[in-house]
N, C-alpha and C positions, 0 to 999 in steps of 0.2 A: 099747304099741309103743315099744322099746326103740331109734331110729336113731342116726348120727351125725349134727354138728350139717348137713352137705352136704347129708347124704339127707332131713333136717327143712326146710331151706331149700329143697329142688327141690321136697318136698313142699306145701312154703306157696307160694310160685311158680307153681307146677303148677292149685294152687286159685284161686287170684287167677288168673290165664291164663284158666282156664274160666269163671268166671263174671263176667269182662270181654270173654269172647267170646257172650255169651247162652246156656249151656246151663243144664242144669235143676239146680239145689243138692243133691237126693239124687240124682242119677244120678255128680256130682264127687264126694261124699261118700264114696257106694259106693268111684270109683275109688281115689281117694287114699287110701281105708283099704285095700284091696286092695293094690294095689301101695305103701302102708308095709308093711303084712305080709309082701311081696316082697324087700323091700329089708332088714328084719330079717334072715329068713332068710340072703340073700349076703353079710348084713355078716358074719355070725359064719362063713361058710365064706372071708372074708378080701376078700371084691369089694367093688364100690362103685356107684356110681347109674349110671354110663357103662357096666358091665359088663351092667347089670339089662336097662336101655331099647335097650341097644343101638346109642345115635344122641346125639347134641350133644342137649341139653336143649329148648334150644328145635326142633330138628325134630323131636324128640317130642312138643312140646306140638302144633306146629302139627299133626302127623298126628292127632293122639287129637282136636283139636278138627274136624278135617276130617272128623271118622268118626262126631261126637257130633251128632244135630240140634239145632236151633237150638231155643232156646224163648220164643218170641213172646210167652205166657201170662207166665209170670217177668220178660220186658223192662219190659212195659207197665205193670206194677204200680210201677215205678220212675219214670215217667214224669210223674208227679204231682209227685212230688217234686220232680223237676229242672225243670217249670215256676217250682214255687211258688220253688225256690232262685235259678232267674232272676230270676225278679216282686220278691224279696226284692232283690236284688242291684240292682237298676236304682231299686227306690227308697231303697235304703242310699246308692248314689249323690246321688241327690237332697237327700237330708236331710245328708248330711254338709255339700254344699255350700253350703245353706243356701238361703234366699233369694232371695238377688242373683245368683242362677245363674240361676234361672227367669226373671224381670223381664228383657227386653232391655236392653241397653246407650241 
């Protein structure tokens, strides 16, 4: 898929948007290769990503995400992680401070 560098950016955009809104990774996948193959096409008859979507970028993101279900499965697996990067985080705290942070005054 041959775009310009616009139509490459709305399409990395586009990807990030989705799967920062919880949908499922081969359902974006599908999209964004779909409509890159969309946007090849209008570049070469002379258009560009506004002419494609029809709409400001972001009210295209939010319709297609409005339209996409949600995927609960895909969240949750994430969810491990972002404890353990807490748990991490709050004893990075600790340790950096040493010691005499713990010990009251």
């Amino acid at each position: 898929m041959k775009v310009s560098s616009e139509s490459r950016e709305f399409l990395e955009n586009l990807r990030v948007y989705l799967l920062a809104s919880g949908k499922n990774e081969g359902e974006i996948e599908e999209i964004v290769s779909e409509l890159g193959d969309h946007l090849e096409n209008a570049e070469k008859d002379g258009k560009d990503v506004t002419d494609i979507i029809g709409k400001t970028p972001k009210e295209y993101m939010s319709q297609l995400a409005g339209e996409m279900p949600f995927d609960l499965k895909g969240v949750l697996k994430f969810l491990p992680i972002l404890m353990l990067g807490a748990f991490s985080y709050i004893l990075m705290g600790d340790a950096i401070r040493g010691p005499a942070a713990i010990l009251p005054d």
